[in-house]
C-alpha positions as CSV (number, residue, x, y, z in Angstrom):
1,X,0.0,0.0,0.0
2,X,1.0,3.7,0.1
3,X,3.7,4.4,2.5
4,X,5.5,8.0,3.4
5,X,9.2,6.3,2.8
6,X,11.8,9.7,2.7
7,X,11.0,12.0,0.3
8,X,7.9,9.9,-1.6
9,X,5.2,11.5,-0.6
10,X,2.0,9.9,-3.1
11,X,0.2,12.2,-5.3
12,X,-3.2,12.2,-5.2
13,X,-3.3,10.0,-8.6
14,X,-1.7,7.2,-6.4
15,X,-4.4,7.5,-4.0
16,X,-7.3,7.0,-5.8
17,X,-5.8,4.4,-7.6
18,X,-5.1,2.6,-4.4
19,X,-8.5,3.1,-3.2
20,X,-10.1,1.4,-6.6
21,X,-8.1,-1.5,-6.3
22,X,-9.1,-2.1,-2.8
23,X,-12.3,-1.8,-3.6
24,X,-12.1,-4.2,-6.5
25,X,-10.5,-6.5,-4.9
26,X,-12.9,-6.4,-1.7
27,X,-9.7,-6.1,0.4
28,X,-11.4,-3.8,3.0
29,X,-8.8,-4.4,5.5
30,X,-6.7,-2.2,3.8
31,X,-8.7,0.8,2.8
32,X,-7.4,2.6,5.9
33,X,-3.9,2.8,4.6
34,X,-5.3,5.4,1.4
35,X,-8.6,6.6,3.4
36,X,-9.3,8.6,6.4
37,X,-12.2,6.2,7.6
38,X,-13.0,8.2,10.8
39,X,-13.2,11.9,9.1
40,X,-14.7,10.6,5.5
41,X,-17.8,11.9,4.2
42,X,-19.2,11.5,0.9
43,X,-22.8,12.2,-1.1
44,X,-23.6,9.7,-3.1
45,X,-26.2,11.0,-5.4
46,X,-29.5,9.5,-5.9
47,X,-28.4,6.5,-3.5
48,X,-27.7,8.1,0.2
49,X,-27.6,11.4,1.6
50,X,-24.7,12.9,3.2
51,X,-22.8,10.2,4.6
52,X,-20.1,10.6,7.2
53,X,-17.7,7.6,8.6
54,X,-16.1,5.3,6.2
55,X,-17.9,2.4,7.7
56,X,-21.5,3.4,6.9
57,X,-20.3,4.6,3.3
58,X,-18.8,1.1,2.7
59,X,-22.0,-1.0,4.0
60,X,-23.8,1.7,1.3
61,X,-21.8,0.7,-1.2
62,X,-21.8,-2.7,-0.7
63,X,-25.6,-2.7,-0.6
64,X,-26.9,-0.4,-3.5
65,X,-23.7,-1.1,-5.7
66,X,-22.3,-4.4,-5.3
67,X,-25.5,-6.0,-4.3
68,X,-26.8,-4.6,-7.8
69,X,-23.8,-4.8,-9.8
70,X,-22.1,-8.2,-8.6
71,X,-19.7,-8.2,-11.6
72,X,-18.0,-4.7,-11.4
73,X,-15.1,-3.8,-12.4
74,X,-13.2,-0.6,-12.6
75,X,-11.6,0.9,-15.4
76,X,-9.8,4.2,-15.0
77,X,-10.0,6.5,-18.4
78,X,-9.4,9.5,-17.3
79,X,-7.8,11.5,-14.7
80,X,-8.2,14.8,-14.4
């Protein structure tokens, strides 16, 4: 995972790339090292309302997303 080691410091691109592969791979245990799971708040639109604490937002997920969409994958196209 993403580690401060000297002068690397990740870039926000290394982040969110972290995060989807975590997710994909349903390795939950290790969403901590890329997410602040105590301060994270996120709106879903059209599935929750404000959501704060990565927990909830996770069981969210898993329920209207993966639930629904049991063969997701992620493909990243762009970046901006």
């Amino acid at each position: 995972m993403l580690q401060h080691m000297g002068s690397f410091m990740p870039n926000s691109l290394d982040i969110y790339s972290s995060f989807q592969r975590c997710l994909q791979a349903q390795d939950y245990e290790h969403l901590g090292d890329v997410v602040d799971l105590q301060g994270y708040t996120e709106n879903c639109l059209g599935l929750t309302g404000w959501t704060t604490g990565f927990a909830v937002a996770l069981q969210n997920w898993a329920r209207n997303i993966l639930a629904a969409f049991s063969d997701l994958e992620f493909n990243t196209e762009d970046v901006i």
